[in-house]
VOVEX-374416 format. One record per residue (C-alpha): residue number from 1; x, y, z. Coordinates in Angstrom, 2 decimals. Example, Ala and Ser with C-alpha at 12.3 -4.5 7.8 and 13.67 -1.06 7.14 Angstrom:
<1 <12.30 -4.50 7.80>>
<2 <13.67 -1.06 7.14>>
END
This chain:
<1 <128.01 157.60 116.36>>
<2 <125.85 159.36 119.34>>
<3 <129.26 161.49 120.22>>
<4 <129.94 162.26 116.08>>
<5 <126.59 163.77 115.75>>
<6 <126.27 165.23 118.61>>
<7 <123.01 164.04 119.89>>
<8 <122.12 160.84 122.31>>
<9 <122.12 157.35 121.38>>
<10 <118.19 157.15 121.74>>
<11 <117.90 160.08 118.98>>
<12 <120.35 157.76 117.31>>
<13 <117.86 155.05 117.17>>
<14 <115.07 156.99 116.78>>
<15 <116.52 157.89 113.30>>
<16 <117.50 154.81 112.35>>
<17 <114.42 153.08 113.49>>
<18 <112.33 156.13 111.85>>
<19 <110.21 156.28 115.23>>
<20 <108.67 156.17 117.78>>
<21 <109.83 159.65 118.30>>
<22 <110.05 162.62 115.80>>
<23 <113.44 163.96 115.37>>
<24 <114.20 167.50 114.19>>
<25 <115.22 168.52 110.73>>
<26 <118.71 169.69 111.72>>
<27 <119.50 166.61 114.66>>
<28 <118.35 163.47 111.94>>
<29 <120.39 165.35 108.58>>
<30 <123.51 165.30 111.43>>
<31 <122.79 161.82 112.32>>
<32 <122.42 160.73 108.69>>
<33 <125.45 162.36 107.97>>
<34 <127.97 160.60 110.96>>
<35 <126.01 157.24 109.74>>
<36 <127.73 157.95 106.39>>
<37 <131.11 158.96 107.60>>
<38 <131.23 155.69 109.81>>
<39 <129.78 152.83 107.16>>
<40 <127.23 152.28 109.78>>
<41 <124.88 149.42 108.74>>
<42 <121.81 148.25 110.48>>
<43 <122.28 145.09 112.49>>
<44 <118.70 143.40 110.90>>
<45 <118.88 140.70 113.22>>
<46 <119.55 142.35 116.33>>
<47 <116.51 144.56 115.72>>
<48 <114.15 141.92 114.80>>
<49 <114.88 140.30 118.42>>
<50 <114.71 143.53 120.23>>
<51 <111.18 143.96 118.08>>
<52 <110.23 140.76 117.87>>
<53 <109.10 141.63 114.01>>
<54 <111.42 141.41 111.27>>
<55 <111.06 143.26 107.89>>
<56 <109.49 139.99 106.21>>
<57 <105.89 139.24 104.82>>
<58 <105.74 135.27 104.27>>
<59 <103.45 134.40 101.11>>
<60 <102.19 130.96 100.81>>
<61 <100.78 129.67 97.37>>
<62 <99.37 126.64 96.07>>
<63 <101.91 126.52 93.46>>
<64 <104.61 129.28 92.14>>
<65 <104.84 127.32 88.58>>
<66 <101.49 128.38 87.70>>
<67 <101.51 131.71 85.63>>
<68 <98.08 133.45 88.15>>
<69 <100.47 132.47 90.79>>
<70 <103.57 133.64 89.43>>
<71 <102.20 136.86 88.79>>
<72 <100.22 137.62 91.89>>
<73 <103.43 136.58 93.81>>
<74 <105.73 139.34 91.84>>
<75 <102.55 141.63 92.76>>
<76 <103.08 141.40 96.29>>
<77 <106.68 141.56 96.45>>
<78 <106.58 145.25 94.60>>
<79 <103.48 146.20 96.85>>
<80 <105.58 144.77 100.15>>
<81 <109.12 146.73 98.77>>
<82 <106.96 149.77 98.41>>
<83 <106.61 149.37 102.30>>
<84 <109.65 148.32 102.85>>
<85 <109.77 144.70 103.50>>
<86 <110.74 141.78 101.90>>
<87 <108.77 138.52 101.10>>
<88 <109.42 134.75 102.06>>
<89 <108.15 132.71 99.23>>
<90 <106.68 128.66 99.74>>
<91 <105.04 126.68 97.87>>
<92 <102.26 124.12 99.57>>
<93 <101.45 122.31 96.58>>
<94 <98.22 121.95 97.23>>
<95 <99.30 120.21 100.69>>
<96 <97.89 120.82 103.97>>
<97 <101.25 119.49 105.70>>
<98 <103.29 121.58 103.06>>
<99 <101.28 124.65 104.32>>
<100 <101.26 123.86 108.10>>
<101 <105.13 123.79 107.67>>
<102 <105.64 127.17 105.77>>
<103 <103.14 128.30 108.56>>
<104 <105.32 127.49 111.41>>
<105 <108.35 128.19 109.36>>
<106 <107.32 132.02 108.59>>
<107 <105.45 132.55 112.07>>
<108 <109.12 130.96 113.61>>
<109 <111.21 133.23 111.77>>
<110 <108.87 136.40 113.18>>
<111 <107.65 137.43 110.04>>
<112 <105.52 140.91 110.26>>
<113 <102.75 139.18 109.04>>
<114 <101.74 136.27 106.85>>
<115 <99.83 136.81 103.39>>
<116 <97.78 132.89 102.62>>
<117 <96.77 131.87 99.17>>
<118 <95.61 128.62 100.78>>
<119 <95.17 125.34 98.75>>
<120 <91.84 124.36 100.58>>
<121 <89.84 124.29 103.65>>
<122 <92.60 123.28 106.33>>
<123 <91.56 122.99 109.84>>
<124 <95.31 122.58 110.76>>
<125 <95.62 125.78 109.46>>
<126 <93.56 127.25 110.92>>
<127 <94.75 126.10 114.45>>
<128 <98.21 126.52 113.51>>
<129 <96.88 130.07 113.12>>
<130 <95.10 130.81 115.72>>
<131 <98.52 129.12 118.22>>
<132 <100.30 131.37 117.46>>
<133 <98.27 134.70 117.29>>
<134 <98.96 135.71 114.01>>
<135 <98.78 138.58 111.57>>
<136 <97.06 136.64 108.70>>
<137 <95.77 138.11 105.45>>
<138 <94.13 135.51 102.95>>
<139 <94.20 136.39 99.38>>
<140 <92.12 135.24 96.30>>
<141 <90.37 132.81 98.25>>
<142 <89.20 132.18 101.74>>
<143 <88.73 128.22 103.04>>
<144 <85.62 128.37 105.28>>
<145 <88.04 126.88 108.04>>
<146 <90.35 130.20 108.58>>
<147 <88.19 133.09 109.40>>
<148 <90.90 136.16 108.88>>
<149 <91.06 139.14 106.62>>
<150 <90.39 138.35 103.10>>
<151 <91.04 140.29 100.34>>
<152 <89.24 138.28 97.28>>
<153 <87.97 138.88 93.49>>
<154 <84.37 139.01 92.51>>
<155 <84.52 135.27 90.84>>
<156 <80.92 134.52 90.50>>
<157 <80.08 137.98 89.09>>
<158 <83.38 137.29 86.23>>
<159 <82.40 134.00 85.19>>
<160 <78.54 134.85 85.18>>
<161 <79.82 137.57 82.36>>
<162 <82.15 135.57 80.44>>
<163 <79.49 132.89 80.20>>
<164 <77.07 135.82 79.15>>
<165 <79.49 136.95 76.39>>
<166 <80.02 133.28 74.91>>
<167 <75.79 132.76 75.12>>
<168 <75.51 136.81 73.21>>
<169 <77.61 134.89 70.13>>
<170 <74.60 132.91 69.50>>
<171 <75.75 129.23 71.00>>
<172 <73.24 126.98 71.72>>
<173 <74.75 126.48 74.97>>
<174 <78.39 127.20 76.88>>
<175 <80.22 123.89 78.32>>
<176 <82.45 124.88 81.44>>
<177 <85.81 123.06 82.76>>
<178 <86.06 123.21 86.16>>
<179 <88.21 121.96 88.71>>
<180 <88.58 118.23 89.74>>
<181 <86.42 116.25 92.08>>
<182 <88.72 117.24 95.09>>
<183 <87.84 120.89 94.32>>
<184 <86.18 122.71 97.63>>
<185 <82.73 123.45 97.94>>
<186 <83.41 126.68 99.57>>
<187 <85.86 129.85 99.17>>
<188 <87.40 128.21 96.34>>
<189 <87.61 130.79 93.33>>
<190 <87.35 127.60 90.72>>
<191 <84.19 126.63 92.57>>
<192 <82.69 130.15 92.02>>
<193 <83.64 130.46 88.65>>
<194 <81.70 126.83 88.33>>
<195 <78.95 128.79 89.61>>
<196 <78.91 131.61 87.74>>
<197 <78.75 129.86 84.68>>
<198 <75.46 127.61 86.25>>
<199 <73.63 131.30 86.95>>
<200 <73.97 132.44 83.68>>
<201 <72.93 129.59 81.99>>
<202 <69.90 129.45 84.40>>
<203 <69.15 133.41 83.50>>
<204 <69.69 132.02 79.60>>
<205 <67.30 129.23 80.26>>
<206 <69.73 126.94 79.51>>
<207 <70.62 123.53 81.31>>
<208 <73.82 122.90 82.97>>
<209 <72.96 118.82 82.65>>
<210 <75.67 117.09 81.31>>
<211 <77.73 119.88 80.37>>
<212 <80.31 120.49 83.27>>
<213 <83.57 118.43 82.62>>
<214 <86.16 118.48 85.24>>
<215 <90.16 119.22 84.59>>
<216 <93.07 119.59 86.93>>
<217 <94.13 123.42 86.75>>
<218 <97.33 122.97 84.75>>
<219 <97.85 123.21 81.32>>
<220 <99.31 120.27 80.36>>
<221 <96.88 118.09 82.09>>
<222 <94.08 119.93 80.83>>
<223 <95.62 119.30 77.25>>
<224 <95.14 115.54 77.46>>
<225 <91.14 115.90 78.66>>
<226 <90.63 118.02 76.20>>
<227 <91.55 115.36 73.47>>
<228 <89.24 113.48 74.31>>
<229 <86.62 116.30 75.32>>
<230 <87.07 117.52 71.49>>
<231 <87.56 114.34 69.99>>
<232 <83.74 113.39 70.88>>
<233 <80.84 113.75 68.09>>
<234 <78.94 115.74 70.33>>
<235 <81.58 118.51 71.53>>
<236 <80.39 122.16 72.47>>
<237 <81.01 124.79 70.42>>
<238 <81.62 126.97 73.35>>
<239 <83.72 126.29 76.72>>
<240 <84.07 128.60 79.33>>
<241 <87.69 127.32 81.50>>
<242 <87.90 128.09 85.09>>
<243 <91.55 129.06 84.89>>
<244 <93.79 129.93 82.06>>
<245 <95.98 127.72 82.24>>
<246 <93.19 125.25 81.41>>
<247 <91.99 127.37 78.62>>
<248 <95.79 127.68 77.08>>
<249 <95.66 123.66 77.41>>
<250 <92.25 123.62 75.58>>
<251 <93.58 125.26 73.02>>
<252 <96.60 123.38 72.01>>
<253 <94.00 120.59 71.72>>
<254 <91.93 122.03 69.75>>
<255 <94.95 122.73 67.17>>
<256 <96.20 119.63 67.33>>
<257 <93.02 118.03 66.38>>
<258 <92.26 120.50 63.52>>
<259 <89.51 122.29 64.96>>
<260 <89.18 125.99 64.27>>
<261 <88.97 128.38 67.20>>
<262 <86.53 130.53 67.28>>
<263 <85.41 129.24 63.92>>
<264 <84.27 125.52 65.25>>
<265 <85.03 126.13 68.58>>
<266 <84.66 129.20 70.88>>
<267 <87.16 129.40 74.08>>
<268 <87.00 131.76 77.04>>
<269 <89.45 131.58 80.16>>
<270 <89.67 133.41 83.46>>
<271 <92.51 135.29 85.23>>
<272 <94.21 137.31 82.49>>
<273 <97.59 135.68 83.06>>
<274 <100.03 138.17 81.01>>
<275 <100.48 135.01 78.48>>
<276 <96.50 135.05 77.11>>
<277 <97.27 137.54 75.00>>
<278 <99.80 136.25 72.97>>
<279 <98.30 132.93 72.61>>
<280 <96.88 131.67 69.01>>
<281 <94.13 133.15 69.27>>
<282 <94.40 135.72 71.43>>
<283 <92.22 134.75 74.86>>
<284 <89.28 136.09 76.09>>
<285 <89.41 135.87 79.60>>
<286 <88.40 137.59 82.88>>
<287 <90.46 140.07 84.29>>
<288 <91.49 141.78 87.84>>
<289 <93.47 144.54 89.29>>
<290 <96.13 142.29 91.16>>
<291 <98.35 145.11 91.55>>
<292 <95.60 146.59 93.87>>
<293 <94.93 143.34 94.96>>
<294 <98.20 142.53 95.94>>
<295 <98.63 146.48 97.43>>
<296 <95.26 145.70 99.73>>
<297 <96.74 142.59 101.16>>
<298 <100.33 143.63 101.66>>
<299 <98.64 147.03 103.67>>
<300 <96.10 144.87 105.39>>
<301 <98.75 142.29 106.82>>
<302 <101.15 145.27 108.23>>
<303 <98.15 147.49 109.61>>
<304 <95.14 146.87 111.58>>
<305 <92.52 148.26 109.11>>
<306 <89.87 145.57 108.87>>
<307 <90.72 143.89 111.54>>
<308 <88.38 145.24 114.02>>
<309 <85.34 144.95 111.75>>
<310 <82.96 142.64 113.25>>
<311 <81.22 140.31 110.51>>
<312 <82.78 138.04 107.99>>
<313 <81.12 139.92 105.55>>
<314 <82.79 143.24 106.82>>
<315 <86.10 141.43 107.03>>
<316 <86.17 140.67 103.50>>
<317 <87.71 143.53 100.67>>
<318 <85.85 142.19 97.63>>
<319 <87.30 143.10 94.05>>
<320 <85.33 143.52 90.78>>
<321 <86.24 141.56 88.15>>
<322 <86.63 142.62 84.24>>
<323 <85.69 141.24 80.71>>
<324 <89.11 140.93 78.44>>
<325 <87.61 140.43 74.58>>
<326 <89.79 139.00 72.71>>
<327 <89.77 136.71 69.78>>
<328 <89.11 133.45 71.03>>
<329 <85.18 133.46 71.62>>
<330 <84.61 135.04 68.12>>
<331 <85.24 138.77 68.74>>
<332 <87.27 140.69 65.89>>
<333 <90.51 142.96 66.55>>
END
């Protein structure tokens, strides 16, 4: 290839590797062209072990089934082709030995860095981590135990003005679902949203006692506490979910048992999963720019940026978070 274009086989490289070194104009168009005329394809493999860095990002998530998941996990693999690498996708299930593995897996297979939606605190983790020196970026929540890069939404600030919205409709108070008992007491975006929803009841002057019921984070789970949740004499008449997919199970309660939403009963989720607006009613959630999201992380993981920043504080690219009206807490249109 070298002899067809007429150049050395480090130029050669150099064009195919786009670097270290700058070619000319005229020297990489006759390269490109003798890589044409000869079918060349890159050997991926071979490059990876002369690099020691292949062109993969390995994602980790809690659970791919879940529609926030789903959706953030499409958003990286765009951001990531825009850059030109692929993603590895695994699943932990909420499982520190499921995420150890995909760890070691990804790290094994010399991914160019490793993007962690982890399912909880995990000191394993954060030693498997730390072994092996790696480039770790942890997105939409960040366990106390792992003390990397985070790129992260503004959850307490979203659920404090969801809860705000709900209160502004003139209910005597807002019930929130939150996670189960198992749920983290820190970096966990459920537990924040649990929070948010305390502070602006406190600014309300309104009591939290009593009025915090807990639900695992899928839908169809959520459906059966929520029979009995609505089914009780005293239910709210406004509930504030911590996820979606708890609020899309809330609702398929509430039409199963007759109740009226927003008329009876008025429903707010969080996370703006693509499907709350074409549920019946429409959901009023709390939105984010995961595309940006998604764009921060994938840059993050493949360049030093924050990585130098001292603090944890400084370390951390924090997100706002947006209001979504729809129909579901009483709003027209």
């Amino acid at each position: 290839m070298a002899r067809l274009a007429g150049t050395s086989t480090a130029v050669v490289s150099y064009v195919i590797n786009n670097g270290p070194r700058p070619v000319a104009p005229a020297t990489r168009e006759r390269v490109l062209a003798a890589i044409k005329e000869l079918g060349y394809r890159p050997d991926r493999v071979a490059q990876a072990m002369a690099s020691r860095r292949t062109d993969l990002i390995g994602l980790i998530v809690p659970d791919a089934r879940q529609p926030f998941f789903a959706e953030m996990a499409h958003a990286v693999e765009q951001a990531a082709a825009d850059r030109g690498k692929m993603v590895l996708v695994g699943n932990s299930d909420y499982l520190d030995e499921r995420e150890v593995h995909y760890l070691r897996a990804f790290l094994g297979m010399r991914v160019s860095g490793l993007i962690l939606i982890s399912q909880g605190p995990s000191e394993r983790a954060a030693a498997e981590i730390e072994a092996w020196d790696a480039r770790v970026v942890l997105l939409h929540r960040r366990p106390e135990a792992i003390d990397d890069v985070a790129v992260v939404l503004d959850d307490v600030g979203g659920a404090q003005m969801v809860t705000r919205h709900l209160l502004e409709h003139g209910h005597e108070y807002v019930a929130c679902l939150g996670g189960v008992e198992s749920t983290p007491a820190y970096g966990d975006p459920v537990t924040d949203h649990v929070e948010g929803w305390r502070r602006a009841m406190k600014e309300a002057g309104r009591s939290t006692e009593g009025r915090l019921f807990q639900a695992p984070y899928n839908r169809y789970d959520t459906y059966r506490v929520a029979l009995g949740l609505l089914a009780a004499p005293d239910r709210p008449s406004a509930l504030v979910c911590a996820t979606d997919d708890q609020a899309i199970g809330v609702l398929r309660a509430a039409r199963e048992l007759g109740i009226d939403v927003p008329g009876e009963l008025a429903v707010a989720g969080f996370d703006d999963v693509k499907e709350a607006a074409l549920t019946d009613p429409p959901l009023t959630t709390v939105g984010s720019d995961r595309e940006a999201m998604a764009r921060a992380a994938v840059d993050l993981v493949l360049d030093d940026g924050l990585r130098a920043a001292g603090s944890r504080r400084e370390r951390v690219r924090q997100f706002p978070a947006g209001l979504v009206v729809r129909r579901s807490c009483g709003c027209g249109g």
